[in-house]
NUVEXPA-785109 format. One line per 8 residues: their letters; for each residue x, y, z of C-alpha. Coordinates in pm, 1 decimal, padded with zeros to 6 digits, always signed. Example, Ala and Ser with C-alpha at 12.3 -4.5 7.8 and 13.67 -1.06 7.14 Angstrom:
AS	+01230.0 -00450.0 +00780.0  +01367.0 -00106.0 +00714.0
//
This chain:
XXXXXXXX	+02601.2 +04606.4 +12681.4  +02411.4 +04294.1 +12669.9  +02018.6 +04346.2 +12696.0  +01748.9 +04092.1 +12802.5  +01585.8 +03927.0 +12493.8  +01236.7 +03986.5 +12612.5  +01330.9 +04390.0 +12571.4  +01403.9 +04329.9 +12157.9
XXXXXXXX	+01293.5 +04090.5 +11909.4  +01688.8 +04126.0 +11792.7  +01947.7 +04287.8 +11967.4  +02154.2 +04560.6 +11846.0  +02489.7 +04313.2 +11747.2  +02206.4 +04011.2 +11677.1  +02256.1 +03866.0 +11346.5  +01845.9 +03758.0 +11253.8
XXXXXXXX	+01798.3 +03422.2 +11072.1  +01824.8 +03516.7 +10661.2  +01459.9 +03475.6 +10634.2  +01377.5 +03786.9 +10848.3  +01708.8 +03963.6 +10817.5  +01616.8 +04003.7 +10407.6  +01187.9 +04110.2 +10518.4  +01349.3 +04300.9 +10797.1
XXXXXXXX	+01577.9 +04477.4 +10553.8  +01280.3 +04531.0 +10271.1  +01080.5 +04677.5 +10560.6  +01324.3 +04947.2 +10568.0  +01362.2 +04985.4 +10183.5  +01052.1 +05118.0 +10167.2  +01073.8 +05412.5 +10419.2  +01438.2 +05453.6 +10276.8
XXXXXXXX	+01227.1 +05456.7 +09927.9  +01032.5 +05794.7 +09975.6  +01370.8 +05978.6 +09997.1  +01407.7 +05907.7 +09588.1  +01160.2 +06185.2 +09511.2  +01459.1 +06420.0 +09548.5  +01673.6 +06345.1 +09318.8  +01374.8 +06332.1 +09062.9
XXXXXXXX	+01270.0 +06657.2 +09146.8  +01602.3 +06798.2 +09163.4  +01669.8 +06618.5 +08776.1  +01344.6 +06849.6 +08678.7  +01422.7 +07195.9 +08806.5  +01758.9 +07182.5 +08662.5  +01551.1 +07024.4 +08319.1  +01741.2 +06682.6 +08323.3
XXXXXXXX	+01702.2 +06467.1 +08052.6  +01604.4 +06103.8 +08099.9  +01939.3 +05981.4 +08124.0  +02028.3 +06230.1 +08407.7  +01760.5 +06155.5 +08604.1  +01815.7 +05827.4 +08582.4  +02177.8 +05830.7 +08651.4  +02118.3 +06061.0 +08996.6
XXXXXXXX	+01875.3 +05860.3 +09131.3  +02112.5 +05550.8 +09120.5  +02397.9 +05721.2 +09187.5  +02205.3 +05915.1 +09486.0  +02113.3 +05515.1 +09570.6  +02426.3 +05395.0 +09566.8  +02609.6 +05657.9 +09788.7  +02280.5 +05590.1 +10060.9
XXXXXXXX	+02315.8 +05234.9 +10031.0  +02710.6 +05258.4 +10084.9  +02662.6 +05493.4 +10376.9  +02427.4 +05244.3 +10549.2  +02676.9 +05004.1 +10521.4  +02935.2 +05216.0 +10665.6  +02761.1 +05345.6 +10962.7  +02613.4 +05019.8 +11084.4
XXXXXXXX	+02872.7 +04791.3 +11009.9  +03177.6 +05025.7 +11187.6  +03481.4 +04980.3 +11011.2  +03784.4 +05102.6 +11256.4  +03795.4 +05475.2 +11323.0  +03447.0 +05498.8 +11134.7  +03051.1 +05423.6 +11198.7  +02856.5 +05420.9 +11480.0
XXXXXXXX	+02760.7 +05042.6 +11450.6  +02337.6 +05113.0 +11513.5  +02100.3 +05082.4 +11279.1  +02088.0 +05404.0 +11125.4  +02027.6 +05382.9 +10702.8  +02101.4 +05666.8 +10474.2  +01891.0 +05878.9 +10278.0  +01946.4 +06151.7 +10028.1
XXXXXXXX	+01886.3 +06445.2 +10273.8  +01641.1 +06683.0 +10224.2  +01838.0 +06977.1 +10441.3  +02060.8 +07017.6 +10122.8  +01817.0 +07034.2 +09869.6  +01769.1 +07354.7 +09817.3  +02110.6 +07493.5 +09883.7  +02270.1 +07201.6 +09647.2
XXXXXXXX	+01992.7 +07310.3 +09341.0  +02058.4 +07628.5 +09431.1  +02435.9 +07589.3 +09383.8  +02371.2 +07379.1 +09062.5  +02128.0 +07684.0 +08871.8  +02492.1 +07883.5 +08973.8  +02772.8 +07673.9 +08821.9  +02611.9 +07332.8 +08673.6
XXXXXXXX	+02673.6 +07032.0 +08868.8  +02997.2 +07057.5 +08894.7  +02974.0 +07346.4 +09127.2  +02748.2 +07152.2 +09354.6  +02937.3 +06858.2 +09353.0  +03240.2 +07065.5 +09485.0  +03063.0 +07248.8 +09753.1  +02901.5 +06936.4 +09842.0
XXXXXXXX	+03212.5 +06816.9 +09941.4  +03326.4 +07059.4 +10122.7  +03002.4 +07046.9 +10330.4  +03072.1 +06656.8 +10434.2  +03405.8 +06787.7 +10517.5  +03324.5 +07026.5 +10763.7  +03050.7 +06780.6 +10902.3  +03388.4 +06558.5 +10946.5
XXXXXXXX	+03537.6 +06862.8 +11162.8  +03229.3 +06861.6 +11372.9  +03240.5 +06475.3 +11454.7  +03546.6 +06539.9 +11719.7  +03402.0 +06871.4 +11845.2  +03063.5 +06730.9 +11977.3  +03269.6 +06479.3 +12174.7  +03476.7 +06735.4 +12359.7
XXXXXXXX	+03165.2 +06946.3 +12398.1  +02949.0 +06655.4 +12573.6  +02892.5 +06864.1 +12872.8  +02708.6 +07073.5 +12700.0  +02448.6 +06828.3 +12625.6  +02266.6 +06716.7 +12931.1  +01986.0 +06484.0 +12886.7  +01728.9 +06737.3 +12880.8
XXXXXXXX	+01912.6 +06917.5 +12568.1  +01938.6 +06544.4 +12397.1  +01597.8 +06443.5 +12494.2  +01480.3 +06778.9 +12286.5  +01729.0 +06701.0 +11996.5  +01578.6 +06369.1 +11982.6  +01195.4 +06498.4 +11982.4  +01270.1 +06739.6 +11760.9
XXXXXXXX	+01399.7 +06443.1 +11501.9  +01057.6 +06342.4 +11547.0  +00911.0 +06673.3 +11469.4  +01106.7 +06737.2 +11152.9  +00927.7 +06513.7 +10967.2  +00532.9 +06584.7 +11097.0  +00501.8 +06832.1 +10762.2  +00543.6 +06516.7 +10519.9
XXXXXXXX	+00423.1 +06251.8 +10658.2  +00073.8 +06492.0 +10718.4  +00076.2 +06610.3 +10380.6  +00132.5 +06295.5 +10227.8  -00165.9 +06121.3 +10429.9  -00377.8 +06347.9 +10342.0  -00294.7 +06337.0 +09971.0  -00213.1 +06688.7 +09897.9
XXXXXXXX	+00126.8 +06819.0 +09754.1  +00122.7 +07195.6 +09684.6  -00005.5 +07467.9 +09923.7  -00378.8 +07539.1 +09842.3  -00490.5 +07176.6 +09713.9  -00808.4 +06997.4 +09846.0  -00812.5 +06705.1 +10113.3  -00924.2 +06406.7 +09963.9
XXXXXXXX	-01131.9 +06260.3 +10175.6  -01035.4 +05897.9 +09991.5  -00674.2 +05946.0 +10051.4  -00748.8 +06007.7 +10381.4  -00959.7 +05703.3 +10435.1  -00633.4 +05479.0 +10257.5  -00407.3 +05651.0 +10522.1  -00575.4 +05626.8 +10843.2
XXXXXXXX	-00673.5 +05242.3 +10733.4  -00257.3 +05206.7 +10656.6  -00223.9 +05382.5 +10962.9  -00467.9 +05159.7 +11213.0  -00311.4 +04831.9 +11084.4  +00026.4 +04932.8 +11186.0  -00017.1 +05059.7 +11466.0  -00295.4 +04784.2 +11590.3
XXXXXXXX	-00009.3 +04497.8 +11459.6  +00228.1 +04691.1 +11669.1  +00051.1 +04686.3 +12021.9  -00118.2 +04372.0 +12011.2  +00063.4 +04185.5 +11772.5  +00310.7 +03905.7 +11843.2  +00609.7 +03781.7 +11708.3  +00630.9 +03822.7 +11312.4
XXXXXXXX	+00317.9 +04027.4 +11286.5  +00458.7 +04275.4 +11536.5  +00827.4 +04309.9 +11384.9  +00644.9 +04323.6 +11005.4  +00375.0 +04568.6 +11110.6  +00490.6 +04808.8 +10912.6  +00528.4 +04625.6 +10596.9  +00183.8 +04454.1 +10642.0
XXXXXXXX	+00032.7 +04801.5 +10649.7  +00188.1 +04940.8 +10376.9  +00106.9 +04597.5 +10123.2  -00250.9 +04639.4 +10262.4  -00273.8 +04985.5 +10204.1  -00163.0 +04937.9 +09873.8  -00405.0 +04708.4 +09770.0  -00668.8 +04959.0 +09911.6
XXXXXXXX	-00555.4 +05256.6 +09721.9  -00545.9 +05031.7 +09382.1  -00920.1 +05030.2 +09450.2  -00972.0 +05299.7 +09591.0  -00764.9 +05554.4 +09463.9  -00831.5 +05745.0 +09133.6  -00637.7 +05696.6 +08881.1  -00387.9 +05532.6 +09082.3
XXXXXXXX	-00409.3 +05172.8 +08892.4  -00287.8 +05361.0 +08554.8  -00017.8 +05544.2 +08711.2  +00180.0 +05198.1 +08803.9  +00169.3 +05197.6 +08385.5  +00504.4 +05299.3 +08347.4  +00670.4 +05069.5 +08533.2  +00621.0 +04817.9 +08212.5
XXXXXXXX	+00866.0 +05059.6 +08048.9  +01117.4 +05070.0 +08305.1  +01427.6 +04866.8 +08203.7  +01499.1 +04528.4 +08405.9  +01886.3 +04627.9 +08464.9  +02071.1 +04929.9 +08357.0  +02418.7 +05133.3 +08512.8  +02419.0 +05449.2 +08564.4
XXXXXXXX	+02454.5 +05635.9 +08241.7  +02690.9 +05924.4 +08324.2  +02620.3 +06229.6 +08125.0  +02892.6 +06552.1 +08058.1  +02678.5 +06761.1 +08359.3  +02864.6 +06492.6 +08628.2  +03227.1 +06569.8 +08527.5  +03452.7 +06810.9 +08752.0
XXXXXXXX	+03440.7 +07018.6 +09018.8  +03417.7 +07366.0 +09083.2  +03395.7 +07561.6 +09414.5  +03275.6 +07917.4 +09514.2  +03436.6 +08075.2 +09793.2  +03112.5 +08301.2 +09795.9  +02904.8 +07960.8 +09918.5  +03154.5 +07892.5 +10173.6
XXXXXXXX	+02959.8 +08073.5 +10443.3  +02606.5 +07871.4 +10346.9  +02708.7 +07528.0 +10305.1  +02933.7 +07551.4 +10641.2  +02600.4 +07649.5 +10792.2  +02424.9 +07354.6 +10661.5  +02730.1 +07097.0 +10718.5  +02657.8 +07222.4 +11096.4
XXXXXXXX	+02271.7 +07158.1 +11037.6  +02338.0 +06850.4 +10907.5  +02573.3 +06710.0 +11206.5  +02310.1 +06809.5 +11500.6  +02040.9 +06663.8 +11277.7  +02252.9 +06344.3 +11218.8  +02377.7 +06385.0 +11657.5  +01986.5 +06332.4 +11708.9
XXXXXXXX	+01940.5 +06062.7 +11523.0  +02243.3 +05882.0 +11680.0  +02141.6 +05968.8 +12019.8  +01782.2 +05848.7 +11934.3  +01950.2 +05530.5 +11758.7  +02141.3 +05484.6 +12107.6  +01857.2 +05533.3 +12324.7  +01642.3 +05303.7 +12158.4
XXXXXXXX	+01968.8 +04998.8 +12120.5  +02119.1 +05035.1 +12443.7  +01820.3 +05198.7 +12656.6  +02040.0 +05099.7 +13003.9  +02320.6 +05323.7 +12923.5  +02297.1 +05630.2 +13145.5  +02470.9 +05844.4 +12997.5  +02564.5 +05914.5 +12625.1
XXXXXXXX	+02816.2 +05713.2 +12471.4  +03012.4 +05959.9 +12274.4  +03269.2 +05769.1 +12121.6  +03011.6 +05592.1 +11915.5  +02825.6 +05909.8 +11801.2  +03144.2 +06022.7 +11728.5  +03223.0 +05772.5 +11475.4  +02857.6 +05807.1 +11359.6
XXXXXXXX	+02879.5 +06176.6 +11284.8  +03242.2 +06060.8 +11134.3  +03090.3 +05865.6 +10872.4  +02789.5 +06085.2 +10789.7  +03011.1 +06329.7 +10673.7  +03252.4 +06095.9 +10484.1  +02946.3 +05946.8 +10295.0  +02790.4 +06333.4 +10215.7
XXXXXXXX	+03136.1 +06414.3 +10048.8  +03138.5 +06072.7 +09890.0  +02810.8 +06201.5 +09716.4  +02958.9 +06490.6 +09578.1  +03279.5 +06293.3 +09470.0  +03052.4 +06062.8 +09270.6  +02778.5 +06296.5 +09135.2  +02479.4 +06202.8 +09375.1
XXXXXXXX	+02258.9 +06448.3 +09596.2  +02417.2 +06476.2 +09987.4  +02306.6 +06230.8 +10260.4  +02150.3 +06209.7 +10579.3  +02070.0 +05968.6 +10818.9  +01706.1 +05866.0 +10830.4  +01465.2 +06000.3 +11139.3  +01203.0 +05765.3 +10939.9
XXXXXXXX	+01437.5 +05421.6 +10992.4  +01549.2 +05510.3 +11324.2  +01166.7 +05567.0 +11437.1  +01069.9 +05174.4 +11276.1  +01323.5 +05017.6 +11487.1  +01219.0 +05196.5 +11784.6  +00864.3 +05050.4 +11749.8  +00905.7 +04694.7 +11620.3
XXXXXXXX	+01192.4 +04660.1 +11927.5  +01420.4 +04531.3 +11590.6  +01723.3 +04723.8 +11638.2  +02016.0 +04516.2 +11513.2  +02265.1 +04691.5 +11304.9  +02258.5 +04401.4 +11063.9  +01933.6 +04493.9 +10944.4  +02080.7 +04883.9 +10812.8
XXXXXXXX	+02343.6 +04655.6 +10654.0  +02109.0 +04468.0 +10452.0  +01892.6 +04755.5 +10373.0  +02207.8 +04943.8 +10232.6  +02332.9 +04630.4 +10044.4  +01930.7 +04611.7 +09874.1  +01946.0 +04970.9 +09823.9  +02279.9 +04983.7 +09647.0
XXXXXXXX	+02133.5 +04686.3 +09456.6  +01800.2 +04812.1 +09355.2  +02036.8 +05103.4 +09227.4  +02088.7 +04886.0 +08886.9  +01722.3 +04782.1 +08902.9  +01514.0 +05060.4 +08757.3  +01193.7 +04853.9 +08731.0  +01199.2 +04811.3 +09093.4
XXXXXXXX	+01301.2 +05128.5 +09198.9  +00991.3 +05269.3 +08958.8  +00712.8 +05021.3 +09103.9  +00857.1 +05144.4 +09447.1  +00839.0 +05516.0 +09387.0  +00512.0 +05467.1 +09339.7  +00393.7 +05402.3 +09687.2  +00030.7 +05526.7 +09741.5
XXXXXXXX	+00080.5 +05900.5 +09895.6  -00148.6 +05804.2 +10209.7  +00011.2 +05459.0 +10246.6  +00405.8 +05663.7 +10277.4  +00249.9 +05919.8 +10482.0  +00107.0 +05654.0 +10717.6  +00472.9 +05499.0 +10735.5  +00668.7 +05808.2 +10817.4
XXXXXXXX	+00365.4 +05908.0 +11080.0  +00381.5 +05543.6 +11275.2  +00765.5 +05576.9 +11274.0  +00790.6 +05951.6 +11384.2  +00552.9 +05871.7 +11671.1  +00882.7 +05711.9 +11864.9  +01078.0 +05962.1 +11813.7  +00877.0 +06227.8 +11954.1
XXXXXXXX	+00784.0 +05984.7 +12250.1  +01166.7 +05885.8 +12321.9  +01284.0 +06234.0 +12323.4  +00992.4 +06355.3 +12604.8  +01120.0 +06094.1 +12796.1  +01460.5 +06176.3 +12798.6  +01383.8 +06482.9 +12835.3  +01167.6 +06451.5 +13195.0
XXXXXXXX	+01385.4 +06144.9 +13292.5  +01538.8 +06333.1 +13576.2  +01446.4 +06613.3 +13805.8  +01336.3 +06969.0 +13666.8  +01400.7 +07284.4 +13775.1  +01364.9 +07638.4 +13581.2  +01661.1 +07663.3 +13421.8  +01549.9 +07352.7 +13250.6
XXXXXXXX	+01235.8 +07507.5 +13139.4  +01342.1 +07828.2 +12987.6  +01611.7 +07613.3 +12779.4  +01380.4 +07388.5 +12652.4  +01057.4 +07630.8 +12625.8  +01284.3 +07922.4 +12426.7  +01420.6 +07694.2 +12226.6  +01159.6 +07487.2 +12121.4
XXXXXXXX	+00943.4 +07808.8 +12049.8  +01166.5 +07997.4 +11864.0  +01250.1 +07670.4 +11671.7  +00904.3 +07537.5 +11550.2  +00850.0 +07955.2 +11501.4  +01040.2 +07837.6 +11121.9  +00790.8 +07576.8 +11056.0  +00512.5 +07826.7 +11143.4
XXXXXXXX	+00671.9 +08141.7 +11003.0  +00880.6 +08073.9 +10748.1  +00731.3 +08432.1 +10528.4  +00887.9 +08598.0 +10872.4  +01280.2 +08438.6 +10798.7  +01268.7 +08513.6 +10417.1  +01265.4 +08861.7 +10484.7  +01495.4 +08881.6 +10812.1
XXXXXXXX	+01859.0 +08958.4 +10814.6  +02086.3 +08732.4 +10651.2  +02273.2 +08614.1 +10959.5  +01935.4 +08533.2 +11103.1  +01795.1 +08331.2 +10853.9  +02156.3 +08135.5 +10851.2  +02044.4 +08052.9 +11178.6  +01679.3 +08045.9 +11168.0
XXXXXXXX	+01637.7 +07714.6 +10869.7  +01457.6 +07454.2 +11005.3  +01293.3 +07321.1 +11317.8  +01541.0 +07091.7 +11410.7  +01917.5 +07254.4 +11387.8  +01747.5 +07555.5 +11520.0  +01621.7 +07407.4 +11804.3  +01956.8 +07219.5 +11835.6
XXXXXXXX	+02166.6 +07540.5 +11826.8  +01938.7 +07764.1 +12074.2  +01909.5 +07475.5 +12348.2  +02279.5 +07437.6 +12372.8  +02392.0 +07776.2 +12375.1  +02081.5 +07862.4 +12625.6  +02182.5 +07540.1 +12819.7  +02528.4 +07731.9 +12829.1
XXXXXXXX	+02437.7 +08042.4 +12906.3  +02176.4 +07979.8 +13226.8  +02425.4 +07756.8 +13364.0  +02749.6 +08015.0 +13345.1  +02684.0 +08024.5 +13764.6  +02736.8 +07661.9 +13780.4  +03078.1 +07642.5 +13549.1  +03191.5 +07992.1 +13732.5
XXXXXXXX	+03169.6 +07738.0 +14057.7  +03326.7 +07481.6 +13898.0  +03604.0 +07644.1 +13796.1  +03663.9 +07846.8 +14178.7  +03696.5 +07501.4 +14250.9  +03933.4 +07388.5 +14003.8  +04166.9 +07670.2 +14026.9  +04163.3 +07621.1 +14437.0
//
């Protein structure tokens, strides 16, 4: 569907000149950046060495950069051609180290697998089950993307890691600074300072916090050490495969999780490329969800951490009005490259903590925003308001309780994880439920 020029800077299938495609692309890079602290701190609970660190971050690089590739481009049968990156996806984490302190790596990679296999399964199921997700129950899918990720971009603008550590009221000067800039570049910039607003906050904010910032100056020390160019350095802990049929039940859960999270994103990806579709084109978050999956069990083929598609990126196109697809190409190309680049990737890591919480704050913003209005876009009625209010309660009820779930049931706390699948999960069924009257009619009708 074609789009009028004055609604995007580029259009979803708009190839930009090579100048802006490669900014464009770095733009990205550096929300698609933060995502590399996993990996690290995976390497150090399971006491990596050097080399294993090193060789799980690229390889964890290379998978995202491949999947970005995938998605956007859409090969036949395969991607939902939007400008969705991947990251390594923090939904796994602790199942996947969990898996690894069982059986080594091995085990992990196997169940990993099996994970983006099921999330395969799922990618033809949410297309026959599209009547069960009406525009309020997408809208609050969407916001929810948006919600997910309040907890680290917060934290990380105000400085603090661990529970129980002190504000800084520096870092929180850097951040809101970061913070202003993009978001003044966005509303009353024009042209080029509105489509790089969120790289010209971030290199500003940067410079700030190497003033500003304690300590911060010697920190960017060890990128001197950093190699120029290295491959990935594979140790004995990434050969074979091993599976537990006692993890089945867990990592089907989170291959679930990890489609509805990855159907929001779409949908949000969607909304935001093609806002004059009325209704949800399912054949494309088909193919989307189709080659989420296939890129999580290329992770565990390879030896990298699983994958998800990036709330973060998603959010950044929605505000600069840059949505073409060629842009997640050349993110996932640069990604895949910095991969062999561990200087780079180093220097990059190192993004001021206010500066990265600023980013994922100024990108989240449009998800939130895009979901409400979904959500409200057409006429309300109760029915409407016990799905969403339920849901969305019991939901965020993880974020705020999450002492409550640890000592629940098991089959509730399978169900109870995280903001966002939970909130997917109770909406639809709810959605289901309250409307039983309406199919019961339906089918009279039918059978008549």
């Amino acid at each position: 569907m074609n789009q009028k020029q004055d609604q995007f800077q580029y259009t979803v299938n708009e190839v930009p000149p090579a100048r802006h495609l490669f900014f464009l692309s770095l733009q990205h890079v550096f929300l698609m950046i933060v995502s590399l602290s996993l990996p690290i701190l995976f390497a150090n609970q399971l006491n990596g060495s050097i080399e294993f660190t090193n060789a799980l971050v690229s390889i964890s690089m290379i998978v995202a950069g491949l999947g970005s590739i995938i998605q956007s481009v859409g090969i036949p049968f395969i991607g939902s051609k939007y400008l969705c990156p991947n990251v390594c996806g923090p939904s796994y984490f602790a199942l996947s180290l969990s898996a690894a302190w069982t059986g080594g790596l091995a085990l992990m990679k196997g169940m990993i697998i099996f994970a983006g296999l099921i999330e395969m399964a799922m990618a033809p199921i949410v297309e026959k089950l599209k009547f069960a997700f009406p525009s309020h129950v997408v809208g609050l899918v969407v916001a929810m993307v948006g919600v997910s990720i309040i907890k680290p971009s917060v934290t990380s603008l105000y400085g603090v890691s661990l529970k129980g550590d002190s504000v800084s009221i520096v870092f929180l000067i850097v951040g809101v600074i970061t913070l202003l800039i993009m978001v003044l570049a966005n509303i009353w910039g024009k042209g080029i300072i509105r489509i790089y607003c969120l790289l010209t906050g971030i290199i500003v904010g940067w410079i700030i916090a190497i003033f500003l910032l304690p300590n911060y100056a010697q920190s960017l020390s060890v990128v001197k050490s950093s190699a120029w160019f290295a491959t990935p350095k594979l140790t004995k802990e990434f050969l074979g495969f091993k599976f537990d049929p006692k993890l089945i039940v867990p990592f089907m859960i989170i291959g679930i999780s990890g489609s509805l999270k990855s159907f929001g994103n779409l949908i949000a990806a969607q909304k935001m490329s093609e806002p004059n579709l009325k209704k949800p084109d399912f054949s494309a978050i088909r193919k989307g969800l189709l080659a989420d999956g296939f890129t999580t069990a290329l992770a565990g083929l390879i030896g990298g951490l699983a994958v998800d598609t990036s709330s973060s990126n998603i959010g950044l196109a929605g505000a600069t009005k840059v949505v073409s697809r060629w842009i997640s190409v050349g993110a996932g190309v640069m990604f895949l490259t910095l991969a062999f680049f561990p200087k780079f990737v180093t220097f990059l890591s190192l993004m001021p903590k206010p500066v990265l919480g600023a980013s994922i704050l100024f990108a989240g913003s449009f998800m939130i925003s895009t979901g409400l209005k979904e959500m409200f876009e057409k006429e309300w009625d109760t029915k409407k308001t016990f799905v969403v209010g339920i849901s969305l309660m019991l939901g965020l009820s993880t974020a705020f309780l999450p002492e409550l779930y640890a000592r629940a049931p098991e089959f509730i706390q399978t169900l109870f994880t995280d903001p966002l699948p939970t909130t997917a999960i109770l909406a639809v069924t709810l959605n289901l439920l309250f409307n039983l009257d309406v199919l019961f009619k339906k089918s009279k009708k039918t059978i008549a």
